[in-house]
PAGUPA-492623 format. One line per 5 residues: number of its first residue (from 1); their letters; for each residue x, y, z of N, C-alpha, C, CB. Coordinates in steps of 0.001 Angstrom, whole numbers. Each point is the difference from the previous one (the first is absolute). Glycine has a CB too. Example, Ala and Ser with C-alpha at 12.3 -4.5 7.8 and 13.67 -1.06 7.14 Angstrom:
1> as> 13190/-5690/7800/-890/1190/0/900/1200/0/-1892/-1173/1246; 1542/2223/-1966/820/1190/60/-770/1090/730/1184/-628/-2145
% end
This chain:
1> xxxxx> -33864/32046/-21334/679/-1064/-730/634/-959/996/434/1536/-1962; -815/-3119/1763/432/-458/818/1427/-894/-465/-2505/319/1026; 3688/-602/-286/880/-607/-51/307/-1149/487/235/1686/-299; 671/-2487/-1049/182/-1470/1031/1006/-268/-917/-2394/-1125/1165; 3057/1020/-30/1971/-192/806/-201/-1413/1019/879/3334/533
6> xxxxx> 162/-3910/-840/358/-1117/639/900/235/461/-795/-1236/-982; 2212/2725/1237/1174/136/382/-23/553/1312/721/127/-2185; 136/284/2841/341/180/1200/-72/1640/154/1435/-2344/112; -1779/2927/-1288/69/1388/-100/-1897/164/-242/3147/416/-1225; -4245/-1179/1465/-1263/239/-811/-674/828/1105/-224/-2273/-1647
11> xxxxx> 578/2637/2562/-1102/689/1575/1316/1577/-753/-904/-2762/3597; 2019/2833/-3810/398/1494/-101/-448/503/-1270/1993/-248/1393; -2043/-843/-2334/-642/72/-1024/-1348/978/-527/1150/-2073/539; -1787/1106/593/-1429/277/-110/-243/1867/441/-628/-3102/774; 1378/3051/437/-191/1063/575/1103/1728/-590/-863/-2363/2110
16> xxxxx> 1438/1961/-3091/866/865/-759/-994/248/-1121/2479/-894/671; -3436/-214/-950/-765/349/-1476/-1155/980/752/350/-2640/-1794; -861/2426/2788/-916/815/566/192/1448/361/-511/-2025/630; 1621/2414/-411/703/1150/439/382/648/-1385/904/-1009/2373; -1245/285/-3303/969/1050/-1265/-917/1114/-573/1493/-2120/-1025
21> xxxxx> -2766/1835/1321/-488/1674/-9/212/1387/1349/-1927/-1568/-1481; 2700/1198/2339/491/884/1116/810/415/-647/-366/-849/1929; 228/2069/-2466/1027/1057/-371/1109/776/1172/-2016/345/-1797; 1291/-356/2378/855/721/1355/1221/-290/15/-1631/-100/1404; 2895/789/-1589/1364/-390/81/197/131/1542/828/793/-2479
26> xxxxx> -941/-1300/3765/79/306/934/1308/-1059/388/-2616/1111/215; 3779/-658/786/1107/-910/127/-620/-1299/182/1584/1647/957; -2235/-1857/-309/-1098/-1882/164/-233/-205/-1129/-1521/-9/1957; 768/455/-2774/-279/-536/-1329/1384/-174/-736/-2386/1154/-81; 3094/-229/-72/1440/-179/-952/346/-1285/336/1034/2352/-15
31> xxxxx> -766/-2084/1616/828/-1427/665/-928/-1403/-296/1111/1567/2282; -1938/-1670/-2324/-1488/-679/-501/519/-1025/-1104/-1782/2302/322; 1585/-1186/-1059/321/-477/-1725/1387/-401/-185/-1604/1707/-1005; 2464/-1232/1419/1568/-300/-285/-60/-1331/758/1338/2562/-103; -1473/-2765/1080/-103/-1525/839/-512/-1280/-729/-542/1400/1977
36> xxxxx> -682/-1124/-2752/-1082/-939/-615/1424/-175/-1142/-3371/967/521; 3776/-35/-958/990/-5/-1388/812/-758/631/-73/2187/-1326; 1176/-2033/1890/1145/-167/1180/-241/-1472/32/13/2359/1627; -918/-2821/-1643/-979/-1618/1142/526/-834/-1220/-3070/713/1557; 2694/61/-2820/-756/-694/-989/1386/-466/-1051/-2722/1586/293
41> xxxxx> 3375/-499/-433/1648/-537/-152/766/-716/364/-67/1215/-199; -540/-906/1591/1121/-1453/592/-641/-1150/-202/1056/1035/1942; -2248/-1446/-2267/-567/-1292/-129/235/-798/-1006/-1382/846/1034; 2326/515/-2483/150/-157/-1004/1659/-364/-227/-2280/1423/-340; 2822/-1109/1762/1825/-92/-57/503/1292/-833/175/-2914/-151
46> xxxxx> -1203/3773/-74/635/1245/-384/385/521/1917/-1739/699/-3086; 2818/-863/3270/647/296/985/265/1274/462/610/-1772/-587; 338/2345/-475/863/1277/-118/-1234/1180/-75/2366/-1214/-1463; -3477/739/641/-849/1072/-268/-1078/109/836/640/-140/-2061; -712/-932/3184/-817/-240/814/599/962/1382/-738/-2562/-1293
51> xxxxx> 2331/2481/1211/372/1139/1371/-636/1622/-430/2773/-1436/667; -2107/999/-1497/-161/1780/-457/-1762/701/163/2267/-554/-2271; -3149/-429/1950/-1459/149/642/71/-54/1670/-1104/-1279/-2247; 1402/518/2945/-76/-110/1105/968/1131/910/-748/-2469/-787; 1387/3281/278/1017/1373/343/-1386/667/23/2828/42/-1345
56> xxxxx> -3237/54/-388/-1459/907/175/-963/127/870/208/-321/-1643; -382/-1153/2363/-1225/-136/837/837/711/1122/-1551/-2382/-813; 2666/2491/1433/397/366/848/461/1482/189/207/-2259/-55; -310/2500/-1204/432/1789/-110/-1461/1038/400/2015/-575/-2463; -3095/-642/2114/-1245/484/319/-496/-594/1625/-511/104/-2893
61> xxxxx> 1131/-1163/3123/-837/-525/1597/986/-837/340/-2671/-93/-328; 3831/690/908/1167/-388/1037/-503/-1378/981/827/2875/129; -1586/-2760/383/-436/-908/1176/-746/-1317/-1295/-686/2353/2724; 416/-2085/-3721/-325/-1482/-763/609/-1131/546/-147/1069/-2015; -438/-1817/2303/316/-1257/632/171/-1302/-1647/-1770/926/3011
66> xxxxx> 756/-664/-3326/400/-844/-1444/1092/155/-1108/-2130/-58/315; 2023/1057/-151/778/822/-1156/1418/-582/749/-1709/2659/-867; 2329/-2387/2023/1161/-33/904/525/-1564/-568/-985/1729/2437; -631/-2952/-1770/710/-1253/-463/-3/-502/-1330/-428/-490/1995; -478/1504/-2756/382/-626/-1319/1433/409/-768/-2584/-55/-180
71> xxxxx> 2743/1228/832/1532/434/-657/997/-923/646/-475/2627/-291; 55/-3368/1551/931/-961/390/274/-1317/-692/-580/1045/1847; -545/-1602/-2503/-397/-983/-854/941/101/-1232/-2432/39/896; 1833/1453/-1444/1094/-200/-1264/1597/90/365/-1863/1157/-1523; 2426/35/2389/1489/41/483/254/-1757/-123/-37/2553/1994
76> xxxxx> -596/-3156/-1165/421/-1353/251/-39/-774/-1449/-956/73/2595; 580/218/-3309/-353/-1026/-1622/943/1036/-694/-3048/-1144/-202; 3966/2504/275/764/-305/-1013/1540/-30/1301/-1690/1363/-2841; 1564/-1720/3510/1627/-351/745/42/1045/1016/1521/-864/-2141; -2190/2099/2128/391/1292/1112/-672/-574/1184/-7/2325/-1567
81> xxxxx> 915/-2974/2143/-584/-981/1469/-141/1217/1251/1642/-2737/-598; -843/3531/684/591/1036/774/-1426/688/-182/2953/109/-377; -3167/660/-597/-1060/689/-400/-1341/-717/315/1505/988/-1694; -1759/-2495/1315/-1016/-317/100/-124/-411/2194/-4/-839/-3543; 1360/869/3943/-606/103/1648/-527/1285/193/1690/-1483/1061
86> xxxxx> -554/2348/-1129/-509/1337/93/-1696/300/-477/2711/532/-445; -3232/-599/-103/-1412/-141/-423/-859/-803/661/773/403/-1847; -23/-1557/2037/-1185/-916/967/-71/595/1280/454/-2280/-973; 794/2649/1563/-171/545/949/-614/1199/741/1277/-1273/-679; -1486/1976/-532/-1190/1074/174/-1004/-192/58/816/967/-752
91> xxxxx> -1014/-1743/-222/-1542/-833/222/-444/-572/989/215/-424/-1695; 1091/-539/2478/-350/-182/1671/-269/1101/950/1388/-1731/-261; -470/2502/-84/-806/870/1158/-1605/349/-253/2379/1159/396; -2921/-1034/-1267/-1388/526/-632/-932/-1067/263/960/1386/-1912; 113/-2655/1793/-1392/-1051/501/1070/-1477/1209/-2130/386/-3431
96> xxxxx> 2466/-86/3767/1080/-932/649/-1016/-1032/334/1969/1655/1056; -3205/-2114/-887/-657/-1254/-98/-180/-666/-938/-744/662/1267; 1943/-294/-2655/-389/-594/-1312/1453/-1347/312/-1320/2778/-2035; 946/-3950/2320/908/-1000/-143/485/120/-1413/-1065/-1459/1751; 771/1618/-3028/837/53/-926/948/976/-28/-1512/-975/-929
101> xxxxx> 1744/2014/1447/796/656/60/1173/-279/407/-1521/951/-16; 1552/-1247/1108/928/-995/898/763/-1183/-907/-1793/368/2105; 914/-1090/-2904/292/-985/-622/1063/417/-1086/-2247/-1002/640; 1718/1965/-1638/448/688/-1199/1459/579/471/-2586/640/-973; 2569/-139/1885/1662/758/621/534/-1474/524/-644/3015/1209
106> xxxxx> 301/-3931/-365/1221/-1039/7/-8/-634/-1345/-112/-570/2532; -1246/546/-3549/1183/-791/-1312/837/1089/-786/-1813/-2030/-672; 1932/2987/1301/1050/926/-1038/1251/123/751/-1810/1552/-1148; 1654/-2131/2286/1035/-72/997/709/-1372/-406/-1317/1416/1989; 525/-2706/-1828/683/-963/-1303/840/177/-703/-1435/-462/-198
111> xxxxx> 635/1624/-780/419/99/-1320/1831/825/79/-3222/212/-967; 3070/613/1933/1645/499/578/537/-804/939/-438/2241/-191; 84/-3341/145/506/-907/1080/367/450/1092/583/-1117/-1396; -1611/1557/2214/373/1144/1154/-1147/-1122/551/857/3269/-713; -452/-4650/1162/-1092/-1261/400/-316/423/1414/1006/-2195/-1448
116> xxxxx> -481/2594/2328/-83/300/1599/-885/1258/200/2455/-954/506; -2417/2232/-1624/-1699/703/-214/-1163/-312/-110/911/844/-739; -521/-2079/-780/-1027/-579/-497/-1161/-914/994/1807/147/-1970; -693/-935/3002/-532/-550/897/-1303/610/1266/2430/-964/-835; -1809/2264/897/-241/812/469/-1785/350/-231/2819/443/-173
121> xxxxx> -2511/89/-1532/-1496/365/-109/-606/-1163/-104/180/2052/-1044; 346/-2776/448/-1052/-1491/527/-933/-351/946/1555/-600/-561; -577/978/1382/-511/-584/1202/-807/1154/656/1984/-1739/291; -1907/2742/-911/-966/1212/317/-1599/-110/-825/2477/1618/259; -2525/-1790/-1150/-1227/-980/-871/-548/-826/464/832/106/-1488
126> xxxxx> -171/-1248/2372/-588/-1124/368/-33/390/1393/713/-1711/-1781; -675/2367/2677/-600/755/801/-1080/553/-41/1600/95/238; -1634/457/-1417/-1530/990/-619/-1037/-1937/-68/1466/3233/-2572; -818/-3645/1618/-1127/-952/-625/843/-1122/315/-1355/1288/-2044; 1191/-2084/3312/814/-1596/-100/42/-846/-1125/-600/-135/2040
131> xxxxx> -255/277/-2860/-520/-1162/-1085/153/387/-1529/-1811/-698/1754; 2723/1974/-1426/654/537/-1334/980/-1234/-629/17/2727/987; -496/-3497/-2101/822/-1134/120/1490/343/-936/-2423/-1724/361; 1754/2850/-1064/1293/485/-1215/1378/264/1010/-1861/1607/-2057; 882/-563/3223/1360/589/726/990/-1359/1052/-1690/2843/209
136> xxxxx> 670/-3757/145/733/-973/285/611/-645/-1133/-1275/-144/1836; 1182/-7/-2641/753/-843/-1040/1248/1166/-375/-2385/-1683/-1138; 2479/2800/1285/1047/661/-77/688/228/1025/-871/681/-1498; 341/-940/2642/644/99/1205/1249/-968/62/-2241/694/1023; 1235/-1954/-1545/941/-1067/194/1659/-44/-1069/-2691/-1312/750
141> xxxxx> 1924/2189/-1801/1092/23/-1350/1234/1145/608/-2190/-394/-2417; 1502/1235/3106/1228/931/431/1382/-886/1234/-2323/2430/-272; 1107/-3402/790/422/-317/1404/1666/-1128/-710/-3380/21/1860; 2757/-305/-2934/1082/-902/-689/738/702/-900/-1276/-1865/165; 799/2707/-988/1410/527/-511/957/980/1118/-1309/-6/-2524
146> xxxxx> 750/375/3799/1147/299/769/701/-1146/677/-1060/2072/281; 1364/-3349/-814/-38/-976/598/-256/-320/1332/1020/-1/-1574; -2254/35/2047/-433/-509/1240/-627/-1119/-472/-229/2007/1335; 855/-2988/-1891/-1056/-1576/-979/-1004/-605/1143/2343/-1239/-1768; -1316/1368/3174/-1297/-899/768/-1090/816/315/1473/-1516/1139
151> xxxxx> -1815/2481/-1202/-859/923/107/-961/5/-846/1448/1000/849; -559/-1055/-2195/-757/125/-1005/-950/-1167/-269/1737/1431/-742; -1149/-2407/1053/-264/-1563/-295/-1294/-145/1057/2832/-1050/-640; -2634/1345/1812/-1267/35/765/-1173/998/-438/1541/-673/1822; -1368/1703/-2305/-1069/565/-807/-561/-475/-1143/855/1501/823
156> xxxxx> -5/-1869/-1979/-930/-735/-840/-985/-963/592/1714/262/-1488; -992/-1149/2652/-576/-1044/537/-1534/377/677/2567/-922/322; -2599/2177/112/-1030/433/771/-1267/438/-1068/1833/783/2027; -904/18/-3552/-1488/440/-949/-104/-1331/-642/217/2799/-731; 783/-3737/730/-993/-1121/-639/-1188/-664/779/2023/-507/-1171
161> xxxxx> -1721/302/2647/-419/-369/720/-1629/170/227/2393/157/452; -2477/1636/-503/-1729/620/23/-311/51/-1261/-46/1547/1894; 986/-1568/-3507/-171/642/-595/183/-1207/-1208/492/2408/1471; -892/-3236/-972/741/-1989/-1183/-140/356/-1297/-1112/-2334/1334; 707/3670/-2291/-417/-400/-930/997/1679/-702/-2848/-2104/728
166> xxxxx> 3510/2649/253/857/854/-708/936/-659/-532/-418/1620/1213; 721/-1432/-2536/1070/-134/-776/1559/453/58/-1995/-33/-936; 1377/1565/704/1656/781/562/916/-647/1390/-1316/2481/-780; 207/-2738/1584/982/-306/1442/471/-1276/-409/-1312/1164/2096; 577/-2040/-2633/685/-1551/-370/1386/-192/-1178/-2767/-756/428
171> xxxxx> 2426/1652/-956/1245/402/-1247/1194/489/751/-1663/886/-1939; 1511/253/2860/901/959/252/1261/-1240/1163/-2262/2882/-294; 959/-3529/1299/353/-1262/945/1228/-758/-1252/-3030/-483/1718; 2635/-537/-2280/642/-179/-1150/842/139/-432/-1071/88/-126; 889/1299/-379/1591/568/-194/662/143/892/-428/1005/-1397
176> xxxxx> 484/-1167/2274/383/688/1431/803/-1192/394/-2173/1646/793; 1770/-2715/-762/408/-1349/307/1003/-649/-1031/-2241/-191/1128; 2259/610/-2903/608/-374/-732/1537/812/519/-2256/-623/-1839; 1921/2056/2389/1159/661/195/878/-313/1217/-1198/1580/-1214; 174/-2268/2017/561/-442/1188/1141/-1666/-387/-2691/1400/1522
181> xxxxx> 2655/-2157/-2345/276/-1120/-584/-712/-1127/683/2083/967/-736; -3269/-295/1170/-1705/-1019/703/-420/-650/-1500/-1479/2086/2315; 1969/-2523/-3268/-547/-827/-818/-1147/-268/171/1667/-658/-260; -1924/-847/921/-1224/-655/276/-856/797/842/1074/-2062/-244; -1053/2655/853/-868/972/1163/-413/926/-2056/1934/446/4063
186> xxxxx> -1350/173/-4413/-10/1031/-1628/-1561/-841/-620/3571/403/-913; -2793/-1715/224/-1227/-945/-672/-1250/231/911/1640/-2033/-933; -1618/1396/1980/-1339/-359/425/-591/1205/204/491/-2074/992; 398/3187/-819/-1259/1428/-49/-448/512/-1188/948/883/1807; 87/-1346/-3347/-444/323/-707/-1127/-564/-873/1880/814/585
191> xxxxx> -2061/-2409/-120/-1250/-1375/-37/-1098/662/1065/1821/-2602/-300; -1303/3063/1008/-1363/266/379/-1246/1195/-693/1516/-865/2040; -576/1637/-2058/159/1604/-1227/-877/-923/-1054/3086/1609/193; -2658/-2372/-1442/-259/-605/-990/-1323/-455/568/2353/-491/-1039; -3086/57/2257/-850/-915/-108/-1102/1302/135/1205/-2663/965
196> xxxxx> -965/3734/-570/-899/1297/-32/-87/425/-1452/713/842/2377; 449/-1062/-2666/-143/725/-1601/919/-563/-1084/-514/2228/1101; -327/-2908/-1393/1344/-1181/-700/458/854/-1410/-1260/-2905/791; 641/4025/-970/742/596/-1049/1150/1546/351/-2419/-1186/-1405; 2532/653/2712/619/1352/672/1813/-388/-360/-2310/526/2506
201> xxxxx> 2682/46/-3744/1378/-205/-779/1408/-590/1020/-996/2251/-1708; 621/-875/2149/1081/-197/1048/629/-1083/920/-912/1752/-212; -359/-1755/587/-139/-1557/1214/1196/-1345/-1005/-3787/422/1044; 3384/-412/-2399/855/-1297/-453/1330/656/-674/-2245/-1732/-551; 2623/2862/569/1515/393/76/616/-140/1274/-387/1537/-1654
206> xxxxx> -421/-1097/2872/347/-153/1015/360/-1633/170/-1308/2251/613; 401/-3163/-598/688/-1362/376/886/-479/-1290/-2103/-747/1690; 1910/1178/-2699/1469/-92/-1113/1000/105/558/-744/913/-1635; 1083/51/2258/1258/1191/475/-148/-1428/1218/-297/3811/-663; -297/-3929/1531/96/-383/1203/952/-1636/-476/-2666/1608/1296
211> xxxxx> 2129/-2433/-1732/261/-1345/-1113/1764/256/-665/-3255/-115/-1029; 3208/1291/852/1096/-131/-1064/1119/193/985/-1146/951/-2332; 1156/-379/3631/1036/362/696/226/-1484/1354/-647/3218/-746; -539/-3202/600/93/-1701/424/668/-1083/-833/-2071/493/922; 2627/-332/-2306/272/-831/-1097/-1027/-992/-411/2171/335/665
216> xxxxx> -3273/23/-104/-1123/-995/-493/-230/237/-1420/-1175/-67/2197; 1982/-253/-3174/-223/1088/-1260/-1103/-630/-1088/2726/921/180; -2946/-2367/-32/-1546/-244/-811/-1280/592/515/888/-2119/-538; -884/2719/2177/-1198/959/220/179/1081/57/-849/-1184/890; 1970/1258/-992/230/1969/-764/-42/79/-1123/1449/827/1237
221> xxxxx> -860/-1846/-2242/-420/537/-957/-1694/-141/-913/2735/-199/298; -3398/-774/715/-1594/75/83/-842/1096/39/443/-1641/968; 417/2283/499/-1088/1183/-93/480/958/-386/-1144/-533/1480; 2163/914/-2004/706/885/-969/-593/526/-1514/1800/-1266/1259; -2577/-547/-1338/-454/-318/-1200/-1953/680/322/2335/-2677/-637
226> xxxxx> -2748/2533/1627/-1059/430/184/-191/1436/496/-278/-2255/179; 1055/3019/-6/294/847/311/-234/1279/-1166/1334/-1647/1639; -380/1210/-2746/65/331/-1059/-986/-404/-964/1991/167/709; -2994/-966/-635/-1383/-129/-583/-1125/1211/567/579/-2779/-143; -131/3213/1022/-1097/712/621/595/1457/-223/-920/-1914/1874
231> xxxxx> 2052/2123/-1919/633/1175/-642/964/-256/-1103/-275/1015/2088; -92/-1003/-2875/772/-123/-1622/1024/757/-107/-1863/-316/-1172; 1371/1882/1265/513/916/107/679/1065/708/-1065/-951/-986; 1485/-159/2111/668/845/1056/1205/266/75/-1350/-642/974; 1798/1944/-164/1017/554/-352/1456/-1148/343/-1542/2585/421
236> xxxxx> 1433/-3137/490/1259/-1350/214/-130/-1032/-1080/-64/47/2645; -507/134/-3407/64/-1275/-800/997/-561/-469/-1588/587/-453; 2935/414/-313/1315/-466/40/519/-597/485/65/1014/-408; -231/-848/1438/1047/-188/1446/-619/-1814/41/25/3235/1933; -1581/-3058/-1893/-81/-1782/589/-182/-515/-1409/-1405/-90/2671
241> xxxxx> 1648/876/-3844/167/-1176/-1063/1500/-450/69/-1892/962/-1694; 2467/-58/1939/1639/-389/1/542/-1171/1671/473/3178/-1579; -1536/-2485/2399/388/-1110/995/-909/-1289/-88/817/1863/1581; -2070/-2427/-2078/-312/-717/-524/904/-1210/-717/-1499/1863/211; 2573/-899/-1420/1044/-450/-1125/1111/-1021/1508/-54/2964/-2631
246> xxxxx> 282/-2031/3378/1151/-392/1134/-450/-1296/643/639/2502/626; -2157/-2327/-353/-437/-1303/1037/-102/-1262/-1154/-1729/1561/2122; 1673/-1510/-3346/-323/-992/-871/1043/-473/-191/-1661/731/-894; 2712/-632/926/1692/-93/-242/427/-424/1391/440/2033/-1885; -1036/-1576/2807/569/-851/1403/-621/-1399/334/303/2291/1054
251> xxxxx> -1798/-2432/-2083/-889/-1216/410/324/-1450/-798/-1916/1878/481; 2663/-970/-2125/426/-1228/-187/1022/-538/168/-1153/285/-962; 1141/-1591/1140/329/-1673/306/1505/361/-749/-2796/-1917/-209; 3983/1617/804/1566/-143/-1135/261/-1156/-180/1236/1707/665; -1275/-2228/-1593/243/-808/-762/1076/-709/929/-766/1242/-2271
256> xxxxx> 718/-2536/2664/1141/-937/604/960/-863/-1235/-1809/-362/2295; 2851/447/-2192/696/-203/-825/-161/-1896/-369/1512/2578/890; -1128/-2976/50/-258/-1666/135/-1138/-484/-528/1055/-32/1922; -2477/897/-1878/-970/-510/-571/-227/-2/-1326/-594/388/1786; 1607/435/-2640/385/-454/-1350/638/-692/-311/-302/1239/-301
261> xxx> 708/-1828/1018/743/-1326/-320/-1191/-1306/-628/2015/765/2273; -2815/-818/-1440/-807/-795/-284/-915/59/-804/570/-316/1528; -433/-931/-2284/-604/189/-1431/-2042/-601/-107/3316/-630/-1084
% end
């Protein structure tokens, strides 16, 4: 019987349907089948029920290398950051030429804001693979939330540089510059952003935000306005309908008293 899968699971797929007449309970096979299960949960965000398979694969074949990072995968998707290093890190030892590994433990290092680790495995990834562009784009995100900005600022500068058509680094730049009170340096990275992807949301909150702190408030409240066409339903919407209300009340004109005089 042949199968056709378009998902990221269709090669374990294939090869779990072939094996299901192997009766043999042998620890490989157990660990086998619990893994394919294990894989297949997590693809589904059944999380919780996806560790508890991946314990299995390991109660049967300790040295599993998949099983190790997939239990790291899920730890990391429901918050057990701790748990999900611990796991990756087993998995490094089993395959320490896997650059994602490296990668996966500094974003959970992020995620505990422990940025000077994070940096760390970063830069241990992009050692493995220079052209890991994710781990540079997180490199650079760690390098700035420990505030090292000029650091950081020269890294975005460098993945835009090989890389003109990443998004994340042009956004993150961006923000980076709005936080710095780089206004105009903010816009033009986020115009440039827009001309790659003119439906990329962000990019026109970003020069909103950038506009409005400038008091430029007829082009903040422009792209405030376009912003919110492209997300209807986003979670700030309050916030810039009510600051919207503020900039419309600062734009209009007060009435001069003398000019009622005249009839």
């Amino acid at each position: 019987m042949e199968i056709v899968t378009d998902d990221l699971m269709s090669e374990k797929v294939k090869c779990f349907v072939k094996r299901l007449n192997n009766k043999v309970d042998t620890p490989e096979e157990l660990a086998y089948r619990h893994l394919v299960k294990a894989d297949a949960l997590r693809m589904k965000n059944y999380f919780w029920e996806s560790i508890d398979e991946y314990l299995l694969v390991l109660k049967h074949d300790k040295n599993n290398v998949d099983a190790h990072k997939g239990l790291g995968f899920s730890y990391k998707q429901t918050g057990y950051t701790q748990s999900a290093v611990t796991s990756f890190s087993k998995a490094k030892k089993l395959s320490s030429f896997d650059k994602t590994l490296y990668y996966e433990i500094g974003c959970c290092y992020c995620m505990d804001k422990k940025y000077e680790k994070a940096i760390k495995e970063f830069k241990k990834a992009l050692k493995i693979c220079p052209e890991y562009v994710d781990a540079k784009v997180n490199l650079s995100l760690a390098l700035e939330l420990s505030n090292q900005f000029d650091l950081a600022i020269k890294n975005y500068l460098k993945i835009i540089e090989v890389h003109p058509e990443n998004e994340a680094a042009r956004n993150a730049l961006g923000s980076l510059y709005i936080k710095l009170e780089m206004h105009n340096k903010a816009i033009k990275t986020f115009r440039h952003l827009l001309k790659i992807n003119k439906n990329y949301s962000r990019a026109y909150l970003g020069i909103a935000i950038a506009f409005d702190k400038m008091n430029c408030n007829n082009d903040s409240m422009r792209y405030y306005k376009k912003y919110m066409e492209l997300k209807p339903n986003c979670g700030n919407l309050p916030f810039i309908l009510d600051r919207l209300k503020e900039l419309r009340s600062i734009t209009i004109p007060r009435k001069k008293s003398h000019l009622q005089l005249v009839s």
